[in-house]
N, C-alpha and C positions, 0 to 999 in steps of 0.2 A: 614443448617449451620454446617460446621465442629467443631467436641466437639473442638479441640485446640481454635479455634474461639470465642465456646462460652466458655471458660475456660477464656480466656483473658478479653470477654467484661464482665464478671459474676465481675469479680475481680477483675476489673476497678469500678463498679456501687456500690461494698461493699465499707461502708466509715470504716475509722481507728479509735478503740476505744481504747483513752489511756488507760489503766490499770493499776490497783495500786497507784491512786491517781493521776498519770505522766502525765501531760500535752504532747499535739502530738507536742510541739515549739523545743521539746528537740530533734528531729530525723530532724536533719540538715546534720552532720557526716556521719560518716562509719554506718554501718547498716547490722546486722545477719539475716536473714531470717530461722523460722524455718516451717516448713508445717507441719500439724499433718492432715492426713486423718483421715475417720472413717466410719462406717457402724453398724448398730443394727438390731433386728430384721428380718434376712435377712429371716429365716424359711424354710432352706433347698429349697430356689428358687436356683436351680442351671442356669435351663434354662431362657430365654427371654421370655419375654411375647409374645402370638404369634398376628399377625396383627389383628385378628379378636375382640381382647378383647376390652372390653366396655372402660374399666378404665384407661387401663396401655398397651392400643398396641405398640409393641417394643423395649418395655422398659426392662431393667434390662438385668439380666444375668452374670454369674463369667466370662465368658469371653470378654466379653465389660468392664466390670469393671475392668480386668487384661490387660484393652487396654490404658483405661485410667490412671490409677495407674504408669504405666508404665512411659508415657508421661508426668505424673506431677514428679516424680521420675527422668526424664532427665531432666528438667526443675530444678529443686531444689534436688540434691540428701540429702541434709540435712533435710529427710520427716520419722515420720512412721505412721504406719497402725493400730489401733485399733479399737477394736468392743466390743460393751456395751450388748452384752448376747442374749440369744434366738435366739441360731445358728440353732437348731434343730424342727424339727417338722414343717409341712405345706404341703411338698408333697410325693410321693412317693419314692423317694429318701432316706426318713430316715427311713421310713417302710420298705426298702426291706436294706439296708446298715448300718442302725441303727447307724448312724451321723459320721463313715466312710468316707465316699466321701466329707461332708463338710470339717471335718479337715483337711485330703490331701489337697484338692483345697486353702485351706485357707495359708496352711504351703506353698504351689506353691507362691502362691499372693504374702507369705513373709509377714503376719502381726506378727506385733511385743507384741501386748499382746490381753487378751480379758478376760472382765469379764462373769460373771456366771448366766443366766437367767434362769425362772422358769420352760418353756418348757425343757431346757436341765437338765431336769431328767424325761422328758418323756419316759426314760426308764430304770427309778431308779437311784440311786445313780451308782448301780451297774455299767449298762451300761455305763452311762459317762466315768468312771472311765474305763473301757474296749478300750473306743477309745481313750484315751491317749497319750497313744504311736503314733499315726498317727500326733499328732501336734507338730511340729516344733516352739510352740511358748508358752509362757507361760498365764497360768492363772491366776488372777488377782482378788483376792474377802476377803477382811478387816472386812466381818462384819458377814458373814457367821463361825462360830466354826465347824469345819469336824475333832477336835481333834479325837474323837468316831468312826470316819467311817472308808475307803476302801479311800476317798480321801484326808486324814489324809499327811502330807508334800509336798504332789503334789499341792496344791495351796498357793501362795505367797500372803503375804496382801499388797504387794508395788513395784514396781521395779523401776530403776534408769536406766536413759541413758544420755551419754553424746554424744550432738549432737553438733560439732563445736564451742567445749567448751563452749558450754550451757549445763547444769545438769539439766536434766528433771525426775519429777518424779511422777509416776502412779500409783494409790492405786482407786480399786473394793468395791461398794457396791451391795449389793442385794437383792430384797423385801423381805417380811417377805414372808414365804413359810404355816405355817401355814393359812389353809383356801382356798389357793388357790391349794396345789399341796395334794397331798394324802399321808399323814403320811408316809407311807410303800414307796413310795417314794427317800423320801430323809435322813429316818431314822432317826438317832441321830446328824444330823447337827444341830445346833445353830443358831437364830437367834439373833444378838447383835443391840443396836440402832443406826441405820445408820448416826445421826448427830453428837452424842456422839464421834463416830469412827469415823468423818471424821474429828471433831477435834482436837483429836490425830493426826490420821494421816497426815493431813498437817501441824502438829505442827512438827513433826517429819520431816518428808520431809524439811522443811523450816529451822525448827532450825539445827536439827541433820546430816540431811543427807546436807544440805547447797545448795538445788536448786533453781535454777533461776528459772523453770517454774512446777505447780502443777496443774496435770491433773487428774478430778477423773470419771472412768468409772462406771455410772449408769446403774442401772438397775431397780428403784424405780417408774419411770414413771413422765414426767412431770409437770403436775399440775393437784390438783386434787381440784378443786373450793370447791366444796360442802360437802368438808369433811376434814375442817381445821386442825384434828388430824393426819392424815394421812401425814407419809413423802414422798413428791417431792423434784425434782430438783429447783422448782424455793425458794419454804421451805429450801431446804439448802444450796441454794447458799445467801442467804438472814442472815441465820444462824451460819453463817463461817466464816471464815477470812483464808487470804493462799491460798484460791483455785484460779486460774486463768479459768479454764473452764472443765465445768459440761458437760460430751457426755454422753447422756441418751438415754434410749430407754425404751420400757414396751409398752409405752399407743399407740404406733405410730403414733405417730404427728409429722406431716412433718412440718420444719420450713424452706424460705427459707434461712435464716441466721440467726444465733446466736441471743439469748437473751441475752441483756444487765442489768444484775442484779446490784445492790449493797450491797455489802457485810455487814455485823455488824462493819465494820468498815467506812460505808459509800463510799469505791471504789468500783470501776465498776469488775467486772468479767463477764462472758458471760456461756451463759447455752445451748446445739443445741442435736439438736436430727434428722435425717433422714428420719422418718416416717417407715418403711417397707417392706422385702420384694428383699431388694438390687436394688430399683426403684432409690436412688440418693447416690450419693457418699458426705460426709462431708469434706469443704476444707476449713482449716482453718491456715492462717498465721500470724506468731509471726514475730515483729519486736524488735529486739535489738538494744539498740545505745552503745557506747562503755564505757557506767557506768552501760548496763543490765538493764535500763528502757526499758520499753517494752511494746509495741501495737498489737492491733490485728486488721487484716480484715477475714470477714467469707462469705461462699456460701456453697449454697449445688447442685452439679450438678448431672442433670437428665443423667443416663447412657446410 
């Protein structure tokens, strides 16, 4: 099956979840289409899997992935690109380039922001902070404090875009790093409470900044069953209000489409994650009607 083929039948078979309370009766009208892609955990796979592998023959790769991007991009240029952290680390790529060649490639693809995962300080604070300059795109993390560091102004806790006069807005969380990454590491960065900050920050976004759509880039890991203190995605979509959709990443879990949360205010919001690896691409559309109620369909296509 050609990907355009299964682009079309993937996002035919996703049904439409009103959002925000909004019944789907109200999208008779004129109609905004917004695309948001996404990618996590991709781990410096630059290449394709090759045919012989057990799991994943053929799959992935930045250039497939910049084939498809592409084609969904003529299709809707009203799209962007995001990725919810752990760009770095997995194969030799970041060992001999030290996450170099991801940024370029990624700044090539043209994504539009990306949060901060735990592998990417597999080469200290320091190193992150050295391949900087290679990205073309900004970084994205609300709960992380780097007042004290080397990456001190260079990450943003939110940014705004307006997409066909839709104001969309994107604000980064990040697991606690204590425990998991090695003090020396990531030094004097801060670890702040990721649901606390998130509702700030879509209170912000929502009231302040006045957007129609509130996207927050994960990197807490989806759901963690057996250890109900621990914050997830599906924990703080649950625990929120404002947020429209949770892109996470950490635990990689492939979903093939969007979770359907309900928020603390008992509307629907959606939570999707990719799994790993850069094995599927996250394609999720917003429908607007012309009072900015708004729907979503999602899929996740295999590259």
């Amino acid at each position: 099956m050609k990907r355009r083929e299964f682009i079309q039948q993937t996002a035919a078979a996703s049904a439409l979840v009103g959002l925000g309370g909004i019944g789907l009766q109200s999208f008779s009208g004129t109609t905004k289409k917004i695309t948001i892609l996404h990618t996590n955990d991709v781990h410096s796979h630059i290449d394709p899997f090759g045919p012989e592998d057990g799991r994943n023959p053929n799959k992935g790769g930045v250039a497939r992935r910049a084939g498809l991007i592409a084609s969904i991009r003529k299709e809707n240029p009203n799209t962007l690109l995001l990725d919810a952290g752990d760009i770095f680390q997995g194969t030799p790529y970041f060992n001999y380039y030290g996450g170099e060649l991801e940024f370029k490639l990624m700044s090539m693809l043209k994504y539009d922001a990306a949060t901060i995962g735990n592998h990417d300080f597999d080469n200290g604070i320091e190193g992150l902070y050295a391949q900087l300059p290679h990205a073309k795109f900004d970084f994205i993390s609300s709960n992380y404090d780097f007042s004290n560091t080397v990456m001190d102004t260079h990450v943003k806790p939110y940014k705004t875009f307006m997409v066909d006069g839709i104001k969309i807005g994107v604000f980064g969380l990040g697991i606690e790093l204590e425990g998991l990454v090695d003090k020396n590491m990531y030094k004097e960065t801060k670890y702040l409470n990721p649901v606390e900050i998130a509702q700030e920050m879509s209170r912000i976004l929502k009231e302040n900044e006045k957007c129609d759509l509130v996207i927050c880039l994960s990197h807490l890991g989806y759901n963690y069953r057996d250890q109900p203190e621990k914050p997830d995605d599906l924990k703080l979509g649950k625990a929120t209000k404002d947020i429209d959709l949770i892109i996470g990443g950490h635990t990689h879990t492939f979903l093939d489409k969007p979770t359907v949360v309900k928020n603390s205010e008992g509307k629907n919001m959606l939570v999707n994650q990719v799994g790993c690896y850069g094995i599927n691409l996250g394609k999720i559309d917003f429908y607007f009607d012309m009072d900015k109620n708004k729907s979503a369909s999602g899929v996740s296509i295999i590259v």
